[in-house]
N, C-alpha and C positions, 0 to 999 in steps of 0.2 A: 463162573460157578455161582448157581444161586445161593443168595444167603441163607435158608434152611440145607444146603448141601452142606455148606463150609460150615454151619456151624456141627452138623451131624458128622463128617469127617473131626472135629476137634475135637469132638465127646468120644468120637470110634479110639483114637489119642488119645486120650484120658488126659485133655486142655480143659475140656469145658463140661463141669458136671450136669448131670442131666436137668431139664430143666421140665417141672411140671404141665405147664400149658404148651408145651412144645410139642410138635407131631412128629415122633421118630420111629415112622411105619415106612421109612423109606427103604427102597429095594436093600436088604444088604451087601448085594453086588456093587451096586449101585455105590454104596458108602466106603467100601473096599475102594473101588475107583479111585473113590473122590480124595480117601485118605492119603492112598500114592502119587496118585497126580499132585494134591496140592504140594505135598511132604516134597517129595525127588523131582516135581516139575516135568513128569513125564505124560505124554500123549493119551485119548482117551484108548487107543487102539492098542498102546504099550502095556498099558495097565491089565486090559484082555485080552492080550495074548496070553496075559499069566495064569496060570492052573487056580483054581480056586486056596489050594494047599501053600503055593508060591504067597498068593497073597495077602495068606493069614502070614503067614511068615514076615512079610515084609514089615506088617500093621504090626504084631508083636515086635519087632525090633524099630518102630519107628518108635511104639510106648517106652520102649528102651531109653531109645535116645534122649526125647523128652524127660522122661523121671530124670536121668542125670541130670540136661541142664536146668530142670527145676532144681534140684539137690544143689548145686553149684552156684544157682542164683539165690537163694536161701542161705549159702554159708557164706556168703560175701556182705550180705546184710550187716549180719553180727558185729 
């Protein structure tokens, strides 16, 4: 995964706020992909089988997952 992939998968996540000189014109398919591949480690061909609806879905619950463990890594701070 190039590094403007993975970093646009971890903004799609809401990991890495958007960054101004950054070019985030890439395919939104594309970014879907990238966001489940990287997240669940799954195939490029796994991720396209899925319906476009499937894959919002997944990205919505992957941002799930992450806000928890940010929330979690944040109250262990304290």
């Amino acid at each position: 995964m190039t590094a403007a992939l993975r970093a646009s998968a971890l903004h799609l996540c809401g990991l890495l706020p958007a960054l101004p000189s950054f070019d985030w014109s890439l395919d939104p398919v594309r970014r879907e992909v990238a966001v489940i591949a990287y997240h669940f480690h799954w195939s490029r061909a796994e991720c396209m089988d899925l319906s476009r609806r499937e894959r919002a879905a997944w990205i919505e619950e992957i941002k799930r997952i992450n806000k928890d463990i940010a929330r979690s890594v944040k109250g262990r701070k304290r």
